[in-house]
matplotlib code that plots the C-alpha trace (Angstrom):
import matplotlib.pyplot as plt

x = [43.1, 42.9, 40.8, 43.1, 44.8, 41.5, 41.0, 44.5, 44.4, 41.3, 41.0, 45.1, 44.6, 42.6, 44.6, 46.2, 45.5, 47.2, 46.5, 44.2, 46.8, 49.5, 46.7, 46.6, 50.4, 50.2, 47.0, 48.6, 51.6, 49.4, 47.8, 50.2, 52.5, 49.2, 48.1, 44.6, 42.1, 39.6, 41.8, 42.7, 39.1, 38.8, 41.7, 40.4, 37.2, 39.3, 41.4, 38.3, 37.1, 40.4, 41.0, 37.3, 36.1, 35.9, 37.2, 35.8, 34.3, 37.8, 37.6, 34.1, 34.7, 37.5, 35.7, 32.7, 34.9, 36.6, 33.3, 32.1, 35.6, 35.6, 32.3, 32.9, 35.0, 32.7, 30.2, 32.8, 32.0, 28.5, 26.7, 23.3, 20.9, 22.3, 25.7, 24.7, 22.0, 24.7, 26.7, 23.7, 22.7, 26.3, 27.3, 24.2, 24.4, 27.9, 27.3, 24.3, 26.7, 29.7, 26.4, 27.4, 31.3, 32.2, 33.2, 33.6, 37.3, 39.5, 40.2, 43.2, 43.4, 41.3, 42.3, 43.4, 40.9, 38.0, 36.0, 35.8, 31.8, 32.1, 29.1, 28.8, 26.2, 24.1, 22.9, 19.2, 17.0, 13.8, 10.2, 8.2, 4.6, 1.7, 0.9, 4.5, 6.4, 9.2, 10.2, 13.3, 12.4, 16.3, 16.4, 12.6, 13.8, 17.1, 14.9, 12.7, 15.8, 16.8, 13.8, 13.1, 16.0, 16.0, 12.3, 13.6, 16.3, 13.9, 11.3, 14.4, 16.2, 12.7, 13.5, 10.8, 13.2, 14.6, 11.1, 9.9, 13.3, 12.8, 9.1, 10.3, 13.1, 10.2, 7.8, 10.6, 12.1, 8.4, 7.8, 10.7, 10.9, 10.9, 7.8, 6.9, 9.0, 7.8, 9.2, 12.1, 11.9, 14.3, 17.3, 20.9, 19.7, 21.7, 21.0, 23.4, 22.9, 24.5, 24.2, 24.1, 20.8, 18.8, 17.2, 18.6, 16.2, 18.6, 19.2, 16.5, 18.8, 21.0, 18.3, 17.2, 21.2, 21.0, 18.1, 18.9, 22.2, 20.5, 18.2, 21.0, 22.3, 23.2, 20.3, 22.7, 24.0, 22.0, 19.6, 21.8, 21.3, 22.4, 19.5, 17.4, 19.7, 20.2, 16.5, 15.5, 18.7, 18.8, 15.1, 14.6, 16.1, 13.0, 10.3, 10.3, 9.3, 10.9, 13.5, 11.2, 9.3, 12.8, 13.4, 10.6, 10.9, 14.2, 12.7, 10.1, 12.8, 15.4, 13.2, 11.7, 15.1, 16.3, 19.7, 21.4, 23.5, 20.7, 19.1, 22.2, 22.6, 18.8, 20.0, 22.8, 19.8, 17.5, 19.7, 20.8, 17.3, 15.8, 19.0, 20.2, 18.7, 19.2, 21.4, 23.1, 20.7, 21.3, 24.8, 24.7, 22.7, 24.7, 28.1, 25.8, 25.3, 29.1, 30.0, 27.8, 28.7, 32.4, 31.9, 30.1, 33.3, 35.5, 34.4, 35.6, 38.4, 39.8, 42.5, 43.8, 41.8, 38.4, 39.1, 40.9, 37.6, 35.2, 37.5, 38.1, 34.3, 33.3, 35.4, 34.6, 31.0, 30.8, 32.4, 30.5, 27.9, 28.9, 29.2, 25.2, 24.4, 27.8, 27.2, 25.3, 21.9, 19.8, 19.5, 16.3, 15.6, 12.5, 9.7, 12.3, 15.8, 19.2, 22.2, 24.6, 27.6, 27.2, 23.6, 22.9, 20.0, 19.6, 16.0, 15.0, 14.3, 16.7, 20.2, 21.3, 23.7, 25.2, 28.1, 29.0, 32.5, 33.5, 36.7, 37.1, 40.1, 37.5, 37.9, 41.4, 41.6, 38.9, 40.1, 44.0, 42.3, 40.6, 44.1, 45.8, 43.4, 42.4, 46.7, 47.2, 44.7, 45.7, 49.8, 48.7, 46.7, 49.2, 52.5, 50.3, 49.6, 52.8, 51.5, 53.9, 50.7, 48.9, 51.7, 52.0, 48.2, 48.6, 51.8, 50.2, 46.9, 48.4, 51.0, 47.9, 46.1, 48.7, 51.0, 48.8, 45.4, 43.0, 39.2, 38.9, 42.9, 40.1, 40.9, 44.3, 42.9, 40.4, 43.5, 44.8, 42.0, 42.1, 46.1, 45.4, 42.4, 44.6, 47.4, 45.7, 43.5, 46.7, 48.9, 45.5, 45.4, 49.1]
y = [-14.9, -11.8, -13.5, -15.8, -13.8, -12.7, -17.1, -16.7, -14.3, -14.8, -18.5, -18.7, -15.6, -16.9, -19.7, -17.2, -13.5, -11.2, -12.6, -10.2, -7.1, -9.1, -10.1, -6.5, -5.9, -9.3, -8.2, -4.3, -6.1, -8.1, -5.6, -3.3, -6.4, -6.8, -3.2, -4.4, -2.1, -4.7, -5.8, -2.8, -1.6, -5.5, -4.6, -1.7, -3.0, -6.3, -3.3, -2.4, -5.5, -6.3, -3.3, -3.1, -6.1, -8.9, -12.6, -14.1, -11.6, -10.7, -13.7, -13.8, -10.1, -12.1, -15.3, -12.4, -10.3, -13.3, -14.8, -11.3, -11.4, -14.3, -13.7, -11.0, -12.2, -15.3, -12.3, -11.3, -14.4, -15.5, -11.8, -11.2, -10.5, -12.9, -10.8, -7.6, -9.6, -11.8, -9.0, -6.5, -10.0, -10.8, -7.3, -6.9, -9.9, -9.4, -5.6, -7.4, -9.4, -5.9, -4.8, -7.2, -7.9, -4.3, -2.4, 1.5, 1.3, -0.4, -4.3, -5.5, -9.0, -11.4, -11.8, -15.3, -15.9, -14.8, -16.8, -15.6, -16.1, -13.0, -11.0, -7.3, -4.8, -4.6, -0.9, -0.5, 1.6, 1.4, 3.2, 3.5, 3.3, 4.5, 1.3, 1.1, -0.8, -0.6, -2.3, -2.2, -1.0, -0.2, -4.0, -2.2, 1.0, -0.3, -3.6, -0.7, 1.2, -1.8, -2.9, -0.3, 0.2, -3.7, -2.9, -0.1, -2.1, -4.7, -2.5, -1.0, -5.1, -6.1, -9.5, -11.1, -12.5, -9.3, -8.7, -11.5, -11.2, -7.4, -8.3, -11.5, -9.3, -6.5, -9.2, -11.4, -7.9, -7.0, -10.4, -11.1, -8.2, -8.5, -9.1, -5.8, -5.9, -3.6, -0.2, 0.7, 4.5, 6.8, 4.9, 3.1, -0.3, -2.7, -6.1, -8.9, -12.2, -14.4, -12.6, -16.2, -16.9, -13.4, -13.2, -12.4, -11.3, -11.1, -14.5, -14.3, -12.0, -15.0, -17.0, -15.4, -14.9, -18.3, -19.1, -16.3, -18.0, -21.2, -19.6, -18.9, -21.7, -23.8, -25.9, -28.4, -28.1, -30.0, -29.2, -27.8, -29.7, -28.1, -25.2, -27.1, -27.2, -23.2, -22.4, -25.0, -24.0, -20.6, -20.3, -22.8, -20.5, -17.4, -19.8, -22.7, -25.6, -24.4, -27.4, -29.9, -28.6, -28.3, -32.2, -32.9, -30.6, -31.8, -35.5, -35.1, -32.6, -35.4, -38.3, -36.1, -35.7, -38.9, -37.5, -39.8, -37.6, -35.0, -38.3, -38.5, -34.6, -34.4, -37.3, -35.7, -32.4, -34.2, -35.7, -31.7, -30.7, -33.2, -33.1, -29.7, -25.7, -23.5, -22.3, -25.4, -27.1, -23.9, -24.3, -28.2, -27.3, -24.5, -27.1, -29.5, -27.4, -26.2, -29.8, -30.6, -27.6, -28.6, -32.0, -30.5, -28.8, -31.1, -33.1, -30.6, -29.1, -32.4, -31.8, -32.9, -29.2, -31.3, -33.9, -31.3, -29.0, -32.0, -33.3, -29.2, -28.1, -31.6, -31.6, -28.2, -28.1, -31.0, -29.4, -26.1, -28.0, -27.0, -23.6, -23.6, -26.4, -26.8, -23.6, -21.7, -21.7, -19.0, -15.5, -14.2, -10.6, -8.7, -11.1, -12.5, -14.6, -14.7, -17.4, -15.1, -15.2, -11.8, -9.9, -6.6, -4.5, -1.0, 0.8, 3.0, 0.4, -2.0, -3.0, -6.8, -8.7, -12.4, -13.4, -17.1, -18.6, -20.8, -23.2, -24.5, -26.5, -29.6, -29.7, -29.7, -33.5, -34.0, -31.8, -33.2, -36.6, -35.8, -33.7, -36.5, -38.7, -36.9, -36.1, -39.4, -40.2, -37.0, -38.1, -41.6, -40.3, -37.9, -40.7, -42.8, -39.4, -38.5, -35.1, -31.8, -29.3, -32.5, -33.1, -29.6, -29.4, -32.2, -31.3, -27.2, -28.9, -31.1, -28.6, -26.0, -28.4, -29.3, -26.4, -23.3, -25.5, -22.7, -23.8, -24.8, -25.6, -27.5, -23.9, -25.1, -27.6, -25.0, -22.5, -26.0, -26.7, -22.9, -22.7, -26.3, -24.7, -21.9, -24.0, -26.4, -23.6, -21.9, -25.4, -26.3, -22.2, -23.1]
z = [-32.5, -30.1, -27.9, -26.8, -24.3, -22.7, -21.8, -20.7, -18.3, -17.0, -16.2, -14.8, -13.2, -11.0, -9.3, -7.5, -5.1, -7.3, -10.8, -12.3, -11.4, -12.6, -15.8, -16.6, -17.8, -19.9, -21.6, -22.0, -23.3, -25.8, -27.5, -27.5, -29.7, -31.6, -32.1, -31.1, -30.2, -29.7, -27.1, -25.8, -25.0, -23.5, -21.2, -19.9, -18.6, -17.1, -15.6, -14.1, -13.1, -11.5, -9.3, -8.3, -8.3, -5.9, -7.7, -9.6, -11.2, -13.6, -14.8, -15.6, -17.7, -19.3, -20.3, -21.3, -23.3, -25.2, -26.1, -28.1, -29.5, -31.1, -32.0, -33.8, -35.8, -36.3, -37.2, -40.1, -41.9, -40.5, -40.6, -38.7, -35.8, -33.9, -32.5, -31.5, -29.6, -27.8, -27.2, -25.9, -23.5, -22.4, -21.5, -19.5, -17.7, -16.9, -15.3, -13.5, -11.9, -11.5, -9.1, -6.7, -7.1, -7.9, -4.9, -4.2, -2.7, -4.4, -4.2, -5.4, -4.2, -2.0, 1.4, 2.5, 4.9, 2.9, 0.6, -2.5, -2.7, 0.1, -0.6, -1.4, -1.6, -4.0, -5.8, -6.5, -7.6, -5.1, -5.5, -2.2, -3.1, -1.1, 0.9, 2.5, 0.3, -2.2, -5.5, -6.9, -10.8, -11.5, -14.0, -15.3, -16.3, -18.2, -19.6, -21.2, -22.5, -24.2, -25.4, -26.8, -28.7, -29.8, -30.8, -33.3, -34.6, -35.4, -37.4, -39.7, -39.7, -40.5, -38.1, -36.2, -34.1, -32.7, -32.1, -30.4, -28.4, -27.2, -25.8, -23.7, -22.5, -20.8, -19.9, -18.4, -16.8, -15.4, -14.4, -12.3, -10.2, -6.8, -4.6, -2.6, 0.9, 4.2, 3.7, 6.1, 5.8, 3.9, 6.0, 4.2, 3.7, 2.1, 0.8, 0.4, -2.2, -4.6, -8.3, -9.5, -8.1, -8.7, -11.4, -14.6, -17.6, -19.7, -20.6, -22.8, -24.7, -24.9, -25.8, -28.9, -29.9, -29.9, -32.0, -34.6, -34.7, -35.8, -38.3, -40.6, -41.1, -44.8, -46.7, -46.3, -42.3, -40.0, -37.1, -34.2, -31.1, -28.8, -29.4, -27.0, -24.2, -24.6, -24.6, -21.6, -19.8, -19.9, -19.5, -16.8, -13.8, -14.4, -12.3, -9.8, -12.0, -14.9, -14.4, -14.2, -17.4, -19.2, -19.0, -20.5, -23.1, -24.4, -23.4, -26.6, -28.2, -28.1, -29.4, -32.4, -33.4, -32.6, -31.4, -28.5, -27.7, -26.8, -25.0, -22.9, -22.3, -21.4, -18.7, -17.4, -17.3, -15.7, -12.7, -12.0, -11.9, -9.5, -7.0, -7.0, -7.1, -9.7, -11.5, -11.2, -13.6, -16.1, -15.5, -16.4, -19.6, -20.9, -20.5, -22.4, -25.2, -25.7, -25.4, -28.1, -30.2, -29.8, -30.8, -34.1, -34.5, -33.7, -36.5, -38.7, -37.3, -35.1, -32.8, -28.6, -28.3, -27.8, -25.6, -23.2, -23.1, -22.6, -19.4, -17.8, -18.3, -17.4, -13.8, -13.1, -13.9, -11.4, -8.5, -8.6, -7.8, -3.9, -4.9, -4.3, -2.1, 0.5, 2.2, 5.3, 5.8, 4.6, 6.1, 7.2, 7.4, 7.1, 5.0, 2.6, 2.6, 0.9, 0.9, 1.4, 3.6, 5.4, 5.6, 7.3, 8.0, 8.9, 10.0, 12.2, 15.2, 14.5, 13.3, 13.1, 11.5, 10.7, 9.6, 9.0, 8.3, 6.0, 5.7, 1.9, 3.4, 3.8, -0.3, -0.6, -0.2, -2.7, -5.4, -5.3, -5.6, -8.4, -10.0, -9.5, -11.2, -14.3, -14.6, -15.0, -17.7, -19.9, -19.1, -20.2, -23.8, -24.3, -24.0, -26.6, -28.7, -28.6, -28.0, -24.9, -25.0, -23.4, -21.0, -20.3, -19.3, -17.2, -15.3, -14.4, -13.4, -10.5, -9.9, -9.3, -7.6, -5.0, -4.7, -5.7, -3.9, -5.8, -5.4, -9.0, -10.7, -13.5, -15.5, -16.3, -18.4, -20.4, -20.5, -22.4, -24.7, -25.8, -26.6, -28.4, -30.7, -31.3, -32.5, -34.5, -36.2, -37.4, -38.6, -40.4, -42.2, -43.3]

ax = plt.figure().add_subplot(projection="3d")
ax.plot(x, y, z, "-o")
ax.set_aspect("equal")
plt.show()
C-alpha cells in the first residue's frame, strides 16, 4: 500500500517544527525501496509543500495525496467517473488552500511563538470595473477551465453525472464570488483570511465523486449511507442557512431509509450546526460519513484498525472545534471582515494594521486530560485483546501529548488505525 507512508509522514510529522523536512528523506527513502513513481511524484509536491508552506498545510498535501493514492488503486478494481472527478476536486481544493499557506521565501519550520493558524497573503486575480470596484474572477477563470474540460469529457463518457457535476461547479464558482469591494487604486493590497472558511466551489467536485461512486455499485450491495452526509456536508458551507436546511435533509433522508445510525450522525450534525460556524458543521459531517463508511468496511474486513480510527477522528474532530470559535475577533477593513490573526491594508490615503496574539498554552491542560484518558481506555482494550500495535498507539499518544504538547497528538492514534489497516489487509491476502 504506497499510500501508507504519505499518512505517515504527514499526520506524525506534524507533532513536531521540523517534521515535514525530516518527512521528505523518509518518503525519498520509501520510494526509492519501493521504486514507486506514484510516490515519487507525491513526494515532490510534499517537498513543496514542506519548504514553502506554512503547517499544516504538509500535512494536508499528504493526507490529499494518500487519499488519490489509494484511490487509484481502488479505481483498478472499481473503474469509473467517479476518480478522475475526486482527484480533479481534491487537487483543486488543496492548491486553493497552497494560496494561502504557500509562501515566496522559503519556510522551513514554524517558529515557537507563532501559531500555526498565522495567516498569509493571499494571490488574486482582481478586475476593476467602471463604477470603482474590483472582483476577484481568478476561482471564475480556472472554474471555466475546468468546466469546460469536465463538460468535454462528459459528451465523449456519455455520463450525466459529469455533466450535471461540471455546471454546479460554474454556477457554484460564479455564485460565490466575492461581493464588489471600493476600489483602492492600482496600489499592493493584500488580504489576509482563514482558507477554511472562503469559499470553496470545488466541493461540488467532491460531491459528485461521491455520488458517481455510489452509482456503481452491485445489485446486491446496499444503499450507502453515508452519501447523505457528503452531499449536505460538503454542500452546506456555499450559503448561510445551508446548515440548517442540511439537518433536515438528512432528518427525512434518515427516516426514509430507516438507518439509526444516519438518525444518530444527523444528531451529532445537527448539534454542530446550531452551536458552531461553518466549516465546523462540514467538518462534523464529512467525519460522519468516513465513520460510517469504515464501519461498512469493517464488517468485512474486521480488525483493532476501526475502533482506533473511530476514537482519533472522533477526539480530534471535537477539539477543532476551537480552531474556529476560540480565537480574535474579527478584523474590519474597508466594507468587509476576516478572522484572521494579522490583517493589512495598503491605499493611497492610508495604511493600518492589527495584529493579535495568541497563547495555545491555555489548552495544554485540557488536551493532556483528554491523552491521558483515552490512553487508558485503548491500554485497557488492548490488555484484554492481547493486542502491541494497540499498546503502541496508546503509549506515542500520551507521550505526544505530554512531552511533544503539539496542538492535536489525536494524529497518533490515526497514524495507528492506518499501520493497523495495513497489517490486517496483508495477514488477511496471505
Amino acid at each position: 500500500m504506497v499510500w501508507l507512508p504519505l499518512v505517515l509522514v504527514g499526520l506524525l510529522s506534524a507533532l513536531w517544527d521540523h517534521g515535514p523536512l525530516a518527512g521528505i528523506g523518509v518518503l525519498l527513502s520509501v520510494a526509492w525501496w519501493q521504486r514507486s513513481l506514484q510516490l515519487v511524484a507525491a513526494v515532490l509536491v510534499f517537498a513543496l509543500a514542506a519548504v514553502y508552506g506554512m503547517p499544516p498545510f504538509p500535512t494536508v498535501v499528504a493526507v490529499a495525496a494518500a487519499v488519490v493514492l489509494a484511490a487509484h488503486d481502488l479505481h483498478a478494481r472499481r473503474p469509473g467517473v467517479w476518480f478522475p472527478l475526486l482527484a480533479t476536486g481534491l487537487g483543486l481544493f488543496t492548491t486553493s488552500l497552497g494560496m494561502v499557506w504557500l509562501r515566496s521565501v522559503p519556510w522551513p519550520a514554524r517558529s515557537p511563538e507563532e501559531d500555526s493558524r498565522t495567516i498569509t497573503q493571499i494571490t488574486t486575480i482582481s478586475w476593476w470595473p467602471d463604477d470603482g470596484s474590483y472582483v476577484d474572477v481568478g476561482v471564475l477563470v480556472a472554474a471555466f477551465a475546468v468546466a469546460s474540460g469536465l463538460g468535454i469529457w462528459a459528451l465523449q463518457a456519455r455520463s450525466p453525472v459529469v455533466a450535471v457535476t461540471a455546471a454546479g461547479y460554474l454556477v457554484a464558482a460564479w455564485l460565490l464570488l466575492p461581493e464588489p469591494q471600493p476600489a483602492m487604486g492600482w496600489t499592493d493590497r493584500e488580504q489576509y483570511a482563514d482558507p477554511f472558511t472562503q469559499p470553496h466551489p470545488e466541493l461540488v467536485l467532491l460531491i459528485g465523486a461521491a455520488v458517481a461512486f455510489t452509482t456503481m455499485r452491485a445489485p446486491d450491495e446496499k444503499r450507502p449511507v453515508w452519501l447523505p452526509l457528503i452531499v449536505v456536508g460538503l454542500s452546506g458551507p456555499f450559503w448561510e442557512y445551508g446548515s440548517l436546511v442540511g439537518v433536515a435533509v438528512l432528518v427525512v433522508v434518515a427516516g426514509y431509509l430507516r438507518s439509526l445510525r444516519l438518525a444518530a450522525a444527523t444528531a451529532v450534525y445537527a448539534v454542530a450546526a446550531l452551536v458552531e460556524p461553518q466549516p465546523f458543521p462540514a467538518v462534523v459531517a464529512v467525519a460522519a460519513a468516513l465513520l460510517l463508511a469504515a464501519h461498512d468496511l469493517h464488517a468485512r474486513r474486521p480488525g483493532v484498525w476501526f475502533p482506533l480510527l473511530a476514537t482519533g477522528l472522533g477526539v480530534l474532530t471535537a477539539k477543532l472545534a476551537d480552531y474556529w470559535v476560540v480565537g480574535p475577533p474579527p478584523v474590519t477593513y474597508g466594507s468587509r471582515s476576516t478572522t484572521g490573526y494579522y490583517a493589512t491594508l495598503q491605499s493611497d490615503e492610508m495604511t493600518s494594521a492589527v495584529a493579535i496574539a495568541f497563547d495555545p498554552s491555555a489548552d495544554l491542560h485540557f488536551t493532556r486530560a483528554v491523552a491521558v484518558a483515552v490512553a487508558v481506555g485503548l491500554a485497557v482494550w488492548a490488555w484484554r485483546a492481547k493486542n502491541f500495535l494497540v499498546v503502541a498507539t496508546a503509549a506515542g499518544y500520551l507521550a505526544a501529548a505530554w512531552h511533544l504538547a503539539p496542538e492535536y497528538p489525536e494524529v497518533v492514534v490515526l497514524a495507528g488505525a492506518a499501520v493497523a489497516f495495513t497489517r490486517d489487509s496483508r495477514a488477511r491476502t496471505r
